[in-house]
C-alpha positions in Angstrom: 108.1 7.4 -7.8 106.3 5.9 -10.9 104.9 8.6 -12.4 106.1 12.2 -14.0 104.1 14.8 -12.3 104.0 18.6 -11.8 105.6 17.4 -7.7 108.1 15.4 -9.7 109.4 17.9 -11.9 109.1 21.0 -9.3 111.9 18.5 -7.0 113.8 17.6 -9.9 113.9 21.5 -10.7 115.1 22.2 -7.0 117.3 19.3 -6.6 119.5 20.0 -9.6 119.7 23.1 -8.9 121.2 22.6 -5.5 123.6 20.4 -7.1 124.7 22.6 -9.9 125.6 25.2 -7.1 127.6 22.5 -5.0 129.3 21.4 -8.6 130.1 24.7 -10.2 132.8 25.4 -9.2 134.6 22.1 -10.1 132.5 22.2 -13.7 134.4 25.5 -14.4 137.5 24.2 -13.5 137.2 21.7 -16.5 136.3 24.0 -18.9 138.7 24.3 -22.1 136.4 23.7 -25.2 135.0 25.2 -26.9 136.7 27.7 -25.4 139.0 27.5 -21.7 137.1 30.0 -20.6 136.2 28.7 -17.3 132.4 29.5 -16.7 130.9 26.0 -18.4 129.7 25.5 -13.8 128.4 28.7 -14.0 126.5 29.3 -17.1 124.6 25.8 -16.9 123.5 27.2 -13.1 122.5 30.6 -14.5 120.9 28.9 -16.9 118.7 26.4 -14.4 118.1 29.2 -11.9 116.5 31.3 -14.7 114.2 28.1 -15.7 113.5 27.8 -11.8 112.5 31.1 -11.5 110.1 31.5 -13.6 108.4 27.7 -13.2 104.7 29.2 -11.7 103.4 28.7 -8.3 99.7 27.5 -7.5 98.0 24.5 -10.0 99.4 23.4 -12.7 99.2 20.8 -15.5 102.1 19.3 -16.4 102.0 20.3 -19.8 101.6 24.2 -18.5 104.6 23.5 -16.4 106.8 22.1 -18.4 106.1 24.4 -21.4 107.0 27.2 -18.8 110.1 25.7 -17.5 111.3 24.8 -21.0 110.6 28.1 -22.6 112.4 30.6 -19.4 115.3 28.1 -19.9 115.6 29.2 -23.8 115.3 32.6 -22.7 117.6 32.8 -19.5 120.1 30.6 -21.3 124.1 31.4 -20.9 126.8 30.7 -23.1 127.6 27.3 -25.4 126.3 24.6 -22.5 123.5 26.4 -21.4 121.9 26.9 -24.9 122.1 23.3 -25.9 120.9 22.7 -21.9 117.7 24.5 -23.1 117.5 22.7 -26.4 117.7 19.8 -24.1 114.6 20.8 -22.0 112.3 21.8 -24.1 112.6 19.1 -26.4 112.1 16.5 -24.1 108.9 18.6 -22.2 107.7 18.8 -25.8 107.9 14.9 -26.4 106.4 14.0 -22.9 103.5 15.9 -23.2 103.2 14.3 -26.5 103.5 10.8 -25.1 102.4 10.8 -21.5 99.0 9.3 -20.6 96.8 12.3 -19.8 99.1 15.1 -20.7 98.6 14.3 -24.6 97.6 17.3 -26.8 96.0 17.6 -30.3 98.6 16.9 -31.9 98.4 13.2 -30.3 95.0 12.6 -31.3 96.0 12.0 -34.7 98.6 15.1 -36.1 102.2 14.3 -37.3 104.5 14.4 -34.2 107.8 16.8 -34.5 110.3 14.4 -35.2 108.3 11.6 -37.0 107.8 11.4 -40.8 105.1 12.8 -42.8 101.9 11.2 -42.7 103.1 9.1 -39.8 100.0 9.6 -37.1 100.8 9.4 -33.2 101.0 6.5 -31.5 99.0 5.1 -29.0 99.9 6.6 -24.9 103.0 5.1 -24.1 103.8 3.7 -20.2 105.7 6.4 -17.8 109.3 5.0 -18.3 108.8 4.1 -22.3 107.8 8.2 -22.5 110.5 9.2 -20.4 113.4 7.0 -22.7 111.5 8.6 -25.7 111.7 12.0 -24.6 115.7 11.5 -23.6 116.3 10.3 -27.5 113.8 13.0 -29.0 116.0 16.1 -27.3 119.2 14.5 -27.9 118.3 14.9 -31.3 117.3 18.1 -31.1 120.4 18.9 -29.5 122.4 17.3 -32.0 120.2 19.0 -34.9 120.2 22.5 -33.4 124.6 22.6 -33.1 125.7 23.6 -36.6 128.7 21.4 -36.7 128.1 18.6 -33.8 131.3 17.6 -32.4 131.5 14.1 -30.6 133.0 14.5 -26.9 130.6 16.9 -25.4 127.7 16.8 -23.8 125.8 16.3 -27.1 127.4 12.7 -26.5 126.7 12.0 -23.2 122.9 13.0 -24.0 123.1 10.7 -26.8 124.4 7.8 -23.9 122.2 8.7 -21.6 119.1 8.5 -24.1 120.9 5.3 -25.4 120.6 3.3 -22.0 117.4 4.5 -21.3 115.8 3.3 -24.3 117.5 -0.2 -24.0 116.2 -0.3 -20.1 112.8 0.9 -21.4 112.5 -1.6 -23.9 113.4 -4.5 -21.8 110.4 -3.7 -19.9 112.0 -1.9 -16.6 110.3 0.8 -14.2 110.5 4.2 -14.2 113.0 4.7 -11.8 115.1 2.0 -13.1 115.1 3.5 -16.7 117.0 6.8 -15.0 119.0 4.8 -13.2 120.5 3.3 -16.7 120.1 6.8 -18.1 122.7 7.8 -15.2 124.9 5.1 -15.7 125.3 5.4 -19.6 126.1 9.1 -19.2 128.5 8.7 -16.3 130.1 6.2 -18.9 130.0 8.7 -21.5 131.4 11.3 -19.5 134.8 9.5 -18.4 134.9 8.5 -22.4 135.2 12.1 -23.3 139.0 12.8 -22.9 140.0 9.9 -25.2 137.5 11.5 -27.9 138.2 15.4 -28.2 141.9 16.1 -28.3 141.5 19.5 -26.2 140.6 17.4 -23.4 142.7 14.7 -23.8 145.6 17.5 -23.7 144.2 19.3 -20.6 143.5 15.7 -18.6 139.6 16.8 -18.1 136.4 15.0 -19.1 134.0 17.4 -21.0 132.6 20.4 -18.8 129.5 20.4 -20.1 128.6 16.7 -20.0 129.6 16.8 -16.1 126.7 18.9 -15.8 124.4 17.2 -17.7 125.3 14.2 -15.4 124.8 16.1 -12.4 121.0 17.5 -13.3 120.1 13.8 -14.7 122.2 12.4 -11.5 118.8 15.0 -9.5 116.6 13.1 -11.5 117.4 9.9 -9.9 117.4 11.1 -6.4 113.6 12.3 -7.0 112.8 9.2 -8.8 114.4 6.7 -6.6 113.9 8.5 -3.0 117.7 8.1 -2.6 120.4 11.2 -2.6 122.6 11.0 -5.5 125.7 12.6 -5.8 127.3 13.0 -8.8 131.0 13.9 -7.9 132.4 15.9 -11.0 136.0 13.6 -12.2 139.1 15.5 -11.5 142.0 16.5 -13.6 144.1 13.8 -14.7 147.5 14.0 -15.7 147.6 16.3 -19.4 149.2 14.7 -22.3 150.7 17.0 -24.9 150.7 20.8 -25.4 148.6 22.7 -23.4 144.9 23.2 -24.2 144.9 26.9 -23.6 147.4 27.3 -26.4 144.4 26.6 -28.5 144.0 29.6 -30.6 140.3 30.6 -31.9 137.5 33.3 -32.2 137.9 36.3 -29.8 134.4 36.9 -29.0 130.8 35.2 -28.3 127.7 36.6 -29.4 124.4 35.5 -28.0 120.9 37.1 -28.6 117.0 36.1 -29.0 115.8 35.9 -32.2 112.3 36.6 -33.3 112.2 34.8 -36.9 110.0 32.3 -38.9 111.0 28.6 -38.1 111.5 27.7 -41.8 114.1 30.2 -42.0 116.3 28.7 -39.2 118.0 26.1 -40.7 119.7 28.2 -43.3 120.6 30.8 -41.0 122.2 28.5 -39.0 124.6 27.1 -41.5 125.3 31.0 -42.7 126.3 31.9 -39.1 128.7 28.8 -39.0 130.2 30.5 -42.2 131.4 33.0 -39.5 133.0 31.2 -36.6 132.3 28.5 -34.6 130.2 26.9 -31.8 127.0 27.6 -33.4 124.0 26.6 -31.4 120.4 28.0 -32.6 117.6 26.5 -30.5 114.3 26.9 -29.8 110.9 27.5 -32.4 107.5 28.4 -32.2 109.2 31.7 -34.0 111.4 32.4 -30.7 115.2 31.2 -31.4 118.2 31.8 -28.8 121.5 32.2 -31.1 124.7 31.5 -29.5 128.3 32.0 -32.2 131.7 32.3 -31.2 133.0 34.2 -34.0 135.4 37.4 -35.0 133.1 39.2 -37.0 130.2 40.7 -34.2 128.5 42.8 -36.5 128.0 40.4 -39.5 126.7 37.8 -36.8 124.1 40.2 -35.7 123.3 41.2 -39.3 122.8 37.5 -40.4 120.3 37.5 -37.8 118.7 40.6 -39.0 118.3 39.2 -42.3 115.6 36.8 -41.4 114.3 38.5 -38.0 114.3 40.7 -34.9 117.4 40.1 -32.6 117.0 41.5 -29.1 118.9 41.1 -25.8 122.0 41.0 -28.1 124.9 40.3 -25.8 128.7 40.1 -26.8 131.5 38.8 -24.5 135.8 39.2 -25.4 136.8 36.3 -24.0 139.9 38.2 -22.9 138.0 40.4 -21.1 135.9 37.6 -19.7 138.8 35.8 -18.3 139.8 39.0 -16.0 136.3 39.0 -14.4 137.7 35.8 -12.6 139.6 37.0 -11.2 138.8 39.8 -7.7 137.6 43.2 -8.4 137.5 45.5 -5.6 134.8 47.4 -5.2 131.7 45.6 -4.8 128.4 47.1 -2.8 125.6 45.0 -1.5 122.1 46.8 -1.0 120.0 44.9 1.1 116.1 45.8 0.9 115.6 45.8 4.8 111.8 45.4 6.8 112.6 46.5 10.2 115.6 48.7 12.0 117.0 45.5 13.7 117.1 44.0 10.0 119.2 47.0 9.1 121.8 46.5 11.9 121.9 42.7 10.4 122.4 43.8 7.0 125.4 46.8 8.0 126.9 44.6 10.4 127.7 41.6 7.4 128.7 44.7 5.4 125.6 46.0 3.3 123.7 49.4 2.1 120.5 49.6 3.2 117.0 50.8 1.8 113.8 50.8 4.2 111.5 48.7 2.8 108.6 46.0 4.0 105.0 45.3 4.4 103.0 48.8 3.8 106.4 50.6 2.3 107.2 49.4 -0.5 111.2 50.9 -2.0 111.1 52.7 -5.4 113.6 52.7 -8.4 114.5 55.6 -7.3 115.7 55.1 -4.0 118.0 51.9 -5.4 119.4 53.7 -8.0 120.5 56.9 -5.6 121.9 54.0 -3.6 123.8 52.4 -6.5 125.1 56.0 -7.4 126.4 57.1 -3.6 128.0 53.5 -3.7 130.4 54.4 -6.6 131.2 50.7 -7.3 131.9 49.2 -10.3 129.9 46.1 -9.4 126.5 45.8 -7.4 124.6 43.2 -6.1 121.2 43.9 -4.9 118.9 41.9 -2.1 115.6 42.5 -2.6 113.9 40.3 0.6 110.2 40.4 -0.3 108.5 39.7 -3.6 107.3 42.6 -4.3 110.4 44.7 -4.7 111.8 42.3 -7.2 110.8 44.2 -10.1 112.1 47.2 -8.8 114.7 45.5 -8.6 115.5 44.5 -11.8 114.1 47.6 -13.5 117.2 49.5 -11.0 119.6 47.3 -12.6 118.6 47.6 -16.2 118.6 51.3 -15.8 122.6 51.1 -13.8 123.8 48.4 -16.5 123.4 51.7 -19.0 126.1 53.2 -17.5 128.6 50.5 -17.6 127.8 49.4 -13.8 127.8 44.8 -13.6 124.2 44.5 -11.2 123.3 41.3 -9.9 119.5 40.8 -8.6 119.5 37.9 -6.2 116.0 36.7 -6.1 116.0 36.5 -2.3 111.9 36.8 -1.9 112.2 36.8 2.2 114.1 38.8 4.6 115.6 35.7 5.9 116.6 34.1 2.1 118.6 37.7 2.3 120.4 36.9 5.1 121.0 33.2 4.2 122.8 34.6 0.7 125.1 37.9 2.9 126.0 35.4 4.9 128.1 33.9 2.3 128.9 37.7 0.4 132.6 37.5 -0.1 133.9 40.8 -1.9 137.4 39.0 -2.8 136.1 36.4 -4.7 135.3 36.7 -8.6 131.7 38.9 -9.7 130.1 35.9 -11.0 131.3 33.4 -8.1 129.9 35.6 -5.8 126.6 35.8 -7.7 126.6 32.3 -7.3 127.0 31.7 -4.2 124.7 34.0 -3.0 121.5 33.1 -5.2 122.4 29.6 -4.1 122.5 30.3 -0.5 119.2 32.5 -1.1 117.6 29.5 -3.1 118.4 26.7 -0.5 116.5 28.7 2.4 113.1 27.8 2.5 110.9 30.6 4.0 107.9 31.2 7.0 106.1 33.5 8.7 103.4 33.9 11.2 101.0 36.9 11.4 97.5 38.1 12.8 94.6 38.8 10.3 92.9 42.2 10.3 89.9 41.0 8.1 87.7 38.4 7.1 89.5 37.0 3.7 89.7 33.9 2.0 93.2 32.6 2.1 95.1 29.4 0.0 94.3 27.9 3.3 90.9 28.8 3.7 88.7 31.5 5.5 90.2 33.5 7.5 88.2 36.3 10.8 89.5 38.7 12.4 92.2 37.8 14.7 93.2 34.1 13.9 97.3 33.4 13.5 97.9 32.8 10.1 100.9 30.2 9.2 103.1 31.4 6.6 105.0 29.1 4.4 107.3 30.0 1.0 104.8 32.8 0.2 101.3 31.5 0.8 99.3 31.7 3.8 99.3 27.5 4.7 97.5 27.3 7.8 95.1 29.5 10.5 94.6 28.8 13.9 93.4 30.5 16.8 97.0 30.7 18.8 99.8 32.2 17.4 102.2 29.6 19.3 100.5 26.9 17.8 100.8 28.3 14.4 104.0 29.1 14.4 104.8 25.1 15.6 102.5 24.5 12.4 105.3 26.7 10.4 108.2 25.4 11.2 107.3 21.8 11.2 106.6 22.3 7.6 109.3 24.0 6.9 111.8 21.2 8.7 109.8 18.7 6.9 112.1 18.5 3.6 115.1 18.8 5.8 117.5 21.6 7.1 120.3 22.0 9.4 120.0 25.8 10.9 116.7 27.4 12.0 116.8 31.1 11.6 114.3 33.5 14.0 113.6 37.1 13.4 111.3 38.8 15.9 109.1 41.8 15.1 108.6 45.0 16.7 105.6 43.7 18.8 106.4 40.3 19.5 105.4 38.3 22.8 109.2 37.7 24.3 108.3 34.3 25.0 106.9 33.8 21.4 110.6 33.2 19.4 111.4 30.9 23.0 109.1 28.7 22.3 109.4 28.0 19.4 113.2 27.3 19.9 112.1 25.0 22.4 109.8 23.0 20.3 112.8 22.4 17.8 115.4 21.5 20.3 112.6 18.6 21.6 111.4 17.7 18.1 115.2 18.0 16.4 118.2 18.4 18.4 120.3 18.2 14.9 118.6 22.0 13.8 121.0 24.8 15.1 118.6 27.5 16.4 119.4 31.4 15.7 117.2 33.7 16.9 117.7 38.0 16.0 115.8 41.0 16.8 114.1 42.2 13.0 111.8 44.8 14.2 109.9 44.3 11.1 105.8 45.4 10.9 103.0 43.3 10.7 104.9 39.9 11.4 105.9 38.7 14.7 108.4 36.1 13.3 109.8 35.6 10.4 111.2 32.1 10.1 114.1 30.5 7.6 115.3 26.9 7.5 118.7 25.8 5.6 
């Protein structure tokens, strides 16, 4: 691909997403600075799940999408890495739209640019690769400008690398696949350079945590760009020289919060919350900041805030404390929002509470939070399967997380993205691990249905009568056809189009017996490398649901 689009950006999102959840685990592992606290994996996937999220469906420009993706990664941002992965983001969305051919705003028709000197007007649309490079050296300044004591070894040097090669490819005139290619290669460089160049790590025999995952979402990048998988294996522990890193002494807790405060104030906060402790990272603008210190003093760091602004979603973490949440707490519930009675067998079988739910019956607040209570675990991790009891959801957990209960909302937005993630539920692993894996397993299971229209309506995929099979694809009606057969082939063709290993089939209450075997034959003829798994959901409305992962 030659060209950053709204397509382009959406894969990259998905891509490097999949490959922060395959990596994470290893990332943590070589986590010791700032702090060996060993969730560096984990927080840069929060972090890229909560910019996924909340990256809008249906058309888009690519300045619209970017903005959005940049700004729910400032918001949704965890911990030390994932704050300056924000930074990262947004700054580099900000300069593309800037820079891009047909994606310019005002400000390029003749306003200062952020980032250029007074006076200095915009210059003229710049090709798809020589944007690209620019953007890379833009946010790794931003990076570097919003860390109140930059510290050479991290990922703010690999970003610098990475920017670094991809301007030198850019000016020597090369494509825009081949500029990410030398963006790869620099920060893969950078990366292995990082033990030599921060004592910590050269003690514990690890590169830098959080360049590792900067290398594995620019590593996505290139597999979009280039049409080729890329896969960015994360360097393993050498032999340590020295003391050992976790002898390190330093601040016992991390404060993080949003900060609502004028932009010309941030600079000087910033260098009076470094006063305080360490690791301080204050990105963002616009009058929207996310503050990240580690530091000993958690009410003066607040109160600096306070001074200049509004802090909100304040959140404080003992790192003590933290490191006991790795390791296996008993006690865990899973409540599964189930459609249909052989749905609820599924869900209790794999070891789940279950709420009734589905098309036409919508679960309350209520009803979760009674099931939370008659749980009487300390931790809770709740499956919504459709997207309307999302928000229920999460206003259930907000509500629990006031009496000291840990709730997790998977956004499984399917019944059969909910069975993809309990399918991986393992109660002896860590709270956060098993987050993890389940939003991954949720997020790498693409979704279908087919269903019978009960009234003339205009659909995404056109006008619809009464009667016609309606196809079903990751939320939006994609296809109608007068056979349900035929659109259910439609459905899953679609579905196995970006790839996928195992097929998953859930009947409903009134579906044709033969429906759910023909379909399994189609996909045995049309790919005999798809495992086929076919279950009784008794769900409403929908004779099959469909899943592919």
């Amino acid at each position: 691909m030659e060209q950053l689009t709204v397509e382009v950006l959406r894969a990259w999102a998905r891509t490097a997403l999949a490959e922060l959840a395959r990596a994470r685990a290893e990332i943590d592992e070589l986590n010791v600075y700032p702090v060996p606290d060993g969730d560096t994996g984990t927080n840069l996937y929060l972090t890229w799940e909560a910019a996924c999220d909340a990256l809008p469906k249906g058309e888009l420009t690519f300045t619209e999408a970017i903005q959005a993706f940049g700004r729910s990664a400032l918001l949704g941002a965890r911990g030390n890495s994932g704050v300056i992965t924000s930074q990262l983001i947004r700054a580099c969305g900000l300069r593309l739209t800037e820079n891009l051919p047909g994606h310019r705003d005002a400000a390029a028709d003749g306003a200062d640019r952020p980032g250029d000197p007074p006076g200095v007007l915009a210059d003229p649309p710049m090709s798809e690769a020589a944007a690209f490079a620019d953007a890379l050296r833009f946010a790794a300044d931003a990076a570097y400008g919003a860390v109140a004591q930059p510290v050479e070894g991290t990922m703010l040097t690999v970003a610098r690398a990475a920017a670094s090669g991809a301007m030198t490819a850019a000016n020597a005139g090369k494509s825009l696949a081949d500029v990410c290619l030398a963006a790869v290669a620099s920060a893969r460089q950078a990366l292995t350079r990082t033990t030599e160049q921060l004592d910590v790590l050269r003690r514990a025999g690890v590169v830098d945590a959080g360049g590792a995952g900067l290398v594995v979402i620019l590593g996505a990048m290139e597999s979009v760009l280039t049409g080729r998988h890329v896969r960015v294996d994360v360097p393993a522990r050498v032999e340590p020289r020295g003391e050992s890193s976790a002898s390190v002494d330093g601040p016992a807790y991390e404060v993080m919060y949003l900060l609502d405060a004028a932009d010309d104030q941030v600079d000087g906060f910033r260098q009076r919350l470094a006063a305080l402790g360490d690791s301080v990272v204050v990105v963002g603008g616009d009058g929207l900041w996310n503050v990240h210190v580690h530091t000993d003093d958690v009410g003066a760091a607040i109160e600096r805030g306070i001074e200049i602004g509004r802090p909100h979603r304040i959140r404080v973490t003992h790192f003590e404390d933290q490191a006991h949440h790795h390791e296996p707490v008993p006690g865990r519930a899973v409540i599964a929002v189930v459609a249909g009675d052989g749905l609820g067998e599924l869900f209790t079988e794999a070891g789940a509470r279950i709420i009734r739910g589905g098309p036409g019956r919508r679960c309350s607040t209520g009803e979760l939070l009674r099931a939370i209570e008659e749980s009487k675990a300390p931790e809770i991790v709740i499956l919504p399967n459709d997207q309307d009891s999302l928000a229920v959801a999460e206003a259930a957990a907000t509500a629990a997380r006031q009496d000291g209960i840990r709730v997790a909302v998977i956004p499984t937005r399917a019944q059969v993205q909910g069975l993809a993630a309990i399918a991986v539920h393992d109660p002896q692993r860590s709270f956060d691990d098993d987050v993890v894996q389940l939003s991954a397993a949720a997020g790498q299971t693409r979704h279908g249905a087919v269903t019978v229209a009960v009234k003339d309506a205009w659909t995404m995929a056109g006008m619809c009568r009464v009667g016609d099979a309606l196809g079903v694809v990751d939320g939006d009606f994609a296809l109608i056809t007068d056979d349900l057969e035929q659109a259910a082939y439609g459905v899953v063709d679609r579905l196995l189009g970006g790839g996928g290993e195992l097929l998953t089939i859930v009947t409903g209450r009134d579906a044709d017996p033969g429906l759910a075997a023909a379909v399994e034959r189609h996909v045995r003829r049309a790919r005999k490398d798809v495992d086929v798994m076919v279950y009784d959901g008794g769900q409403d409305r929908y004779p099959l649901l469909i899943g592919v992962e």
